[in-house]
N, C-alpha and C positions, 0 to 999 in steps of 0.2 A: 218790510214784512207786513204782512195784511191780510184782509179775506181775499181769495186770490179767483178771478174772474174767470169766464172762459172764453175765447176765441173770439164768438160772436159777441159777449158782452163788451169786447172790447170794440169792435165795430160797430155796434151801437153806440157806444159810448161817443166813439170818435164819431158821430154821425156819418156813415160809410153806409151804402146800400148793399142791398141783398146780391145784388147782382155782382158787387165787388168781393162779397162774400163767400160767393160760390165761386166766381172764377178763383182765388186763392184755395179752396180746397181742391178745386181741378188741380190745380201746380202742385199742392202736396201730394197728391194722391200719386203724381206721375214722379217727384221725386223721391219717395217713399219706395221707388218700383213696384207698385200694386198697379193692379189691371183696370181699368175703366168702372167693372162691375164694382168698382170699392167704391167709387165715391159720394154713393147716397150714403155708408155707412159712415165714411168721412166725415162727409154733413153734420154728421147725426153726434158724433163723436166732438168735432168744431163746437155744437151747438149747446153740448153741456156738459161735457168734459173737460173741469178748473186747468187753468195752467199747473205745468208743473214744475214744481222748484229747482234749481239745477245751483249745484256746488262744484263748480272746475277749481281744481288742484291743480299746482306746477311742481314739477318734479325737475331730474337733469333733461333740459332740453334746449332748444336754441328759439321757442315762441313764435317755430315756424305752421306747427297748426293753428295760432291763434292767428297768422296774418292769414292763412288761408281764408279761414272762415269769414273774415273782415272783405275778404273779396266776393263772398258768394254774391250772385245778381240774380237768383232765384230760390226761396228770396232773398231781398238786400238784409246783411246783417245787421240790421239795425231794426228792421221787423223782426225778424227772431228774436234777436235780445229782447226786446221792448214787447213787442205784444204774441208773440206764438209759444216760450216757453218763461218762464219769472227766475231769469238766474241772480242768485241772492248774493252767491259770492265767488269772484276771481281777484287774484292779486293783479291782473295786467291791466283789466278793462273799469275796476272800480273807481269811483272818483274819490273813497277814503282809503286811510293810508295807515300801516299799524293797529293798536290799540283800537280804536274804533273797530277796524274792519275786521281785525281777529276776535270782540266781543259780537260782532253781526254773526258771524260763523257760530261760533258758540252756539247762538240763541236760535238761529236756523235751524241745526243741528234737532236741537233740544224740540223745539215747536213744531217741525215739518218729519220728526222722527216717522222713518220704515213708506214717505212717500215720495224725499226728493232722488235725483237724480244723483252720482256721481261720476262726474267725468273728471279725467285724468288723466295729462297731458305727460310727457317726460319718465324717462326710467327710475327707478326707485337705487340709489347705493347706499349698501346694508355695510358694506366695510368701514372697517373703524368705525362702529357701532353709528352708522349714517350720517357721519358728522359733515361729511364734502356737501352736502345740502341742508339747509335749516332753514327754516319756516318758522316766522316769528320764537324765534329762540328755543324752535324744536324741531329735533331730525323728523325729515319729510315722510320718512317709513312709518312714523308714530304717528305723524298726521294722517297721513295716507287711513292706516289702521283704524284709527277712531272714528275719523268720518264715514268709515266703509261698512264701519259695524249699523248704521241706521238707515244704509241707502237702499233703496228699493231696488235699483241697478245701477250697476256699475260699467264705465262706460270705457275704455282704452283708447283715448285718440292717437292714432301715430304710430310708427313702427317704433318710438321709442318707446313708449308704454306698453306696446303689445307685445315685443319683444325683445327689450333692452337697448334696442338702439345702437345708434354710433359709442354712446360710452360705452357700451360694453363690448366694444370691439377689442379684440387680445390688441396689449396683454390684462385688459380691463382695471387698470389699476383701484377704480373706486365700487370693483365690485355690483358694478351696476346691473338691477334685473330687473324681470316683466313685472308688470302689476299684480299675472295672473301669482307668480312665486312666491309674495308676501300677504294673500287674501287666500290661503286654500279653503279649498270647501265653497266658495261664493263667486259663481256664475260672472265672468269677465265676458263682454263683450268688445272682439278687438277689431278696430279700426283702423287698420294699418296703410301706412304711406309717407313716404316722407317729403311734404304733407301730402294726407289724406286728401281728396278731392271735396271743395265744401259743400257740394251739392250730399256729397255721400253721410259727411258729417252730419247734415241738417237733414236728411233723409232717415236716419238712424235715431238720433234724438228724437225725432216727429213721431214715428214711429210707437216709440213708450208713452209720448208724451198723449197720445191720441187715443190709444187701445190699450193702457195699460200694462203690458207684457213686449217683452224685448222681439225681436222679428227673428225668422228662421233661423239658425247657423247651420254652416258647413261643421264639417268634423275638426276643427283647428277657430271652432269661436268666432268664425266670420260671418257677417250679412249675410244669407246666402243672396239677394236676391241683387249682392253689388260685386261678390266678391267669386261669382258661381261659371264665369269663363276667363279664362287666360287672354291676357294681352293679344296675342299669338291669332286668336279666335276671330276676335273681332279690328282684328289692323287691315285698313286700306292696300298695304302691303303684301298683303298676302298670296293674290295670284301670285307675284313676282317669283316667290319661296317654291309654291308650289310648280312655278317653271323655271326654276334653278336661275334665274336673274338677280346677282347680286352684289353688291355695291362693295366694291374691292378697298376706295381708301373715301373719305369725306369729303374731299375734292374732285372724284371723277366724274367722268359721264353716267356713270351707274348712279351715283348717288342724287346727282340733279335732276335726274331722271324719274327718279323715285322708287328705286328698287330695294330688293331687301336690304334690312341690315345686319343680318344673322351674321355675318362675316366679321362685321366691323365690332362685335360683342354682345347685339341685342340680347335679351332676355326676355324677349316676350313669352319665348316658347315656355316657360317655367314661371310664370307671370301673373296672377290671378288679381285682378281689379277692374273696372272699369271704364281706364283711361281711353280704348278705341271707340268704344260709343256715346261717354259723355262727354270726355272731353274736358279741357280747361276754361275758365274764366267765358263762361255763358255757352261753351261747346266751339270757343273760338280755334283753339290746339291742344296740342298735349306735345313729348318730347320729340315721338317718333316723328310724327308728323312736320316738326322745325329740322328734322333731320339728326338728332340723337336720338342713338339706340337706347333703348330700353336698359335701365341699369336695375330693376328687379328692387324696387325698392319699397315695396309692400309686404317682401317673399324677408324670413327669418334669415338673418346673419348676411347679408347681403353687404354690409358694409366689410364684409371679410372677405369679398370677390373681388378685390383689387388683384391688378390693372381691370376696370372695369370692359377698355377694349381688347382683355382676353375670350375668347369664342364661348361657345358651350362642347362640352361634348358632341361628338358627330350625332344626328339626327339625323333620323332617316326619314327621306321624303315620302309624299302619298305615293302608292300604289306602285312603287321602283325598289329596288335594293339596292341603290346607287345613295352616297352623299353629295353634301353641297360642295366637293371638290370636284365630284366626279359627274356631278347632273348637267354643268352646262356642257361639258365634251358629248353627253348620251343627250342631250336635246339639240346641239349642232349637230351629229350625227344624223337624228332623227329628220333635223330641220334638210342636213342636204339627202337623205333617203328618197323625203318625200318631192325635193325637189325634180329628181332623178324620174322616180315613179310619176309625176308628175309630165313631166318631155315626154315619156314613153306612152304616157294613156295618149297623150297630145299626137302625136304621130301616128296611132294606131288608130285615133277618131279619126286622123285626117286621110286616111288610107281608107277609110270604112266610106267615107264622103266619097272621093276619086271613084271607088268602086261601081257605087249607085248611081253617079252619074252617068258611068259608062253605061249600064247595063238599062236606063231609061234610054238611050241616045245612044246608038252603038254606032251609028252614021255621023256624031260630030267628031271634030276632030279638037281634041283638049292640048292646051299647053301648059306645062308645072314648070 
C-alpha cells in the first residue's frame, strides 16, 4: 500500500515513451468497447486518474476465471496486475499467505475505504450458516459482507458469482447463491461466463478503473457493451441456420463442413456474450468455431440444461414458417423448383435465339 500512481506515472517511471503510452490506451479504449472518439478522453483519464485498488475474493469456485484472466494477451496479465489497476489483495495470486495477507486486507479495507474495487469470483453458500467455505477461519458470506460494505463497486466474475454457478445446481446441497442475494441494495455488476472471456474481464475493470463509474448495463446487470448481442448474432455460422444446413452428428459431412450446430444442442440462439466477435485467447477461437456447440454458459442455470446435446425448442427461421426439421426438405424443394424453372427459361431463350435467326436469314437453311 502506498500513494498510488497513475497510468502514465507509471510509464514514466518505467521510462516508456509517449508513444507507447498512447498506443496502450488505443487497446483500452477498444477493449473497453468505446468508440474511437473516447480515446482522447482515455488519455486524459490514463494521465491522471490513480490506479485503483482491487480486492478479489474467492468464494465456491474451481479458479477457472482466475486462469482465464492469466491468459489475457491484450493486455498481458501481468500489466494489469502490476501497472493498470493496484490489486492489494487475492488469496491465489498473492505471494503471502495467512495472517500476513488477511492483516493486508484488513488495512486495505480500512485505508482505501468507498474507493477500491471488489471483485468476486465464486458463489457465495449461506447453508449451514456458510461453513462449506471459510476464509481464513471465516464463512466466505461474512467476508464477502464486510468487504462489500466499503467498495465503490462490486464486480461478479463468472457465472458462478453472477448466478450461483455449477454449485448451485439442484439439488444444491451447500445452498449456494449469486453475489447479487447476499449484498441487496448495492449495485452487482455481473460478468458472466464460465470463464468469462479476459479481454471482457479487463475491459470491465478498466472501465471503473478510468472513469470512475461502472459501464452501461442491460436489464440483468450486464456490460451492455459485451454482453448486448447473442452468440446466435454474431457466429460465422450463421448463413448456414438461416439456409437450414445443418450438422446432424459431430462426425458428418455437415459438421466438417462447417454448418450449423443448432441440431447437435447449440445455444447460441439464447446466448448473450461476446464469444463470435472476440473470440478466445487473442481472437484465436471460441467453442463454436473448434466445432462444440454453444452450451450457454453465460445464460442463468445453464448448468441445469443437461444433456447439453439436447436441442432448444423449435425456432423458427427468418422469413419461413418452416423449422430446422422441415427447412432443408423446403430449401431442396426450393433448390430443385428452381432448378426446374431454370431448363425451362433455358429452352425458351433458346427457342427465342432459333426464332431470330430464322427471321434475319429466311434463305439459310439451320440444323438443331
Amino acid at each position: 500500500m502506498g500513494e498510488l500512481n497513475s497510468l502514465w506515472d507509471i510509464f514514466q517511471n518505467n521510462k516508456l515513451s509517449r508513444r507507447q503510452f498512447i498506443k496502450t490506451c488505443v487497446a483500452l479504449t477498444s477493449i473497453m468497447g468505446l468508440s474511437t472518439t473516447m480515446i482522447p478522453k482515455v488519455i486524459e483519464a490514463a494521465e491522471k486518474k490513480a490506479l485503483v485498488p482491487v480486492i478479489w475474493l474467492h468464494g465456491h469456485e474451481c479458479t477457472g476465471c482466475d486462469e482465464a484472466l492469466l491468459r489475457s494477451q491484450t493486455p498481458l496479465a501481468s500489466d494489469l496486475v502490476l501497472n493498470t489497476i493496484s490489486l492489494e489483495y487475492t488469496d491465489v495470486l498473492a505471494a503471502a499467505a495467512g495472517e500476513p495477507l488477511e492483516d493486508h486486507l484488513a488495512k486495505t479495507m480500512q485505508q482505501y475505504r468507498g474507493q477500491y474495487i471488489l471483485a468476486v469470483e465464486g458463489a457465495v453458500p449461506v447453508g449451514n450458516d456458510g461453513v462449506t467455505c471459510m476464509v481464513g477461519g471465516k464463512p466466505f458470506v461474512d467476508n464477502l459482507r464486510a468487504v462489500a460494505q466499503g467498495a465503490a463497486a462490486v464486480l461478479a466474475y463468472g457465472s458462478c458469482a453472477s448466478w450461483g454457478g455449477i454449485q448451485a445446481a439442484k439439488p444444491n446441497p451447500t445452498h449456494s447463491v449469486a453475489v447479487t442475494e447476499v449484498l441487496p441494495g448495492k449495485t452487482v455488476v455481473r460478468v458472466p461466463g464460465c470463464p468469462p472471456i479476459p479481454e471482457v474481464m479487463t475491459g470491465v475493470i478498466m472501465h471503473y478503473a478510468l472513469f470512475g463509474q461502472i459501464p452501461p448495463l442491460d436489464s440483468q446487470g450486464r456490460p451492455a457493451q459485451f454482453y448486448g448481442n447473442r452468440i446466435h448474432d454474431t457466429c460465422y455460422r450463421r448463413p448456414f441456420f438461416d439456409s437450414g444446413m445443418f450438422a446432424e452428428t459431430y462426425d458428418g459431412a455437415g459438421s466438417k463442413a462447417g454448418w450449423c450446430l443448432y441440431k447437435l444442442g447449440c445455444r447460441g440462439p439464447e446466448t448473450y456474450n461476446s464469444c463470435g466477435n472476440m473470440r478466445w485467447w487473442n481472437g484465436l477461437s471460441y467453442p463454436i468455431q473448434s466445432g462444440a456447440p454453444c452450451i450457454g454458459c453465460a445464460e442463468k442455470d445453464f448448468w441445469d440444461h443437461a444433456p447439453f446435446s439436447a436441442r432448444l425448442p423449435q425456432i423458427s427461421l427468418p422469413n419461413t414458417i418452416a423449422d430446422a426439421d422441415k427447412v432443408g426438405l423446403v430449401a431442396a424443394g426450393v433448390a430443385g423448383a428452381g432448378v426446374v424453372a431454370h431448363g425451362v427459361a433455358s429452352v425458351i431463350q433458346h427457342q427465342k435465339m432459333q426464332n431470330k435467326t430464322v427471321k434475319e436469314d429466311p434463305n439459310e437453311t439451320h440444323c438443331n
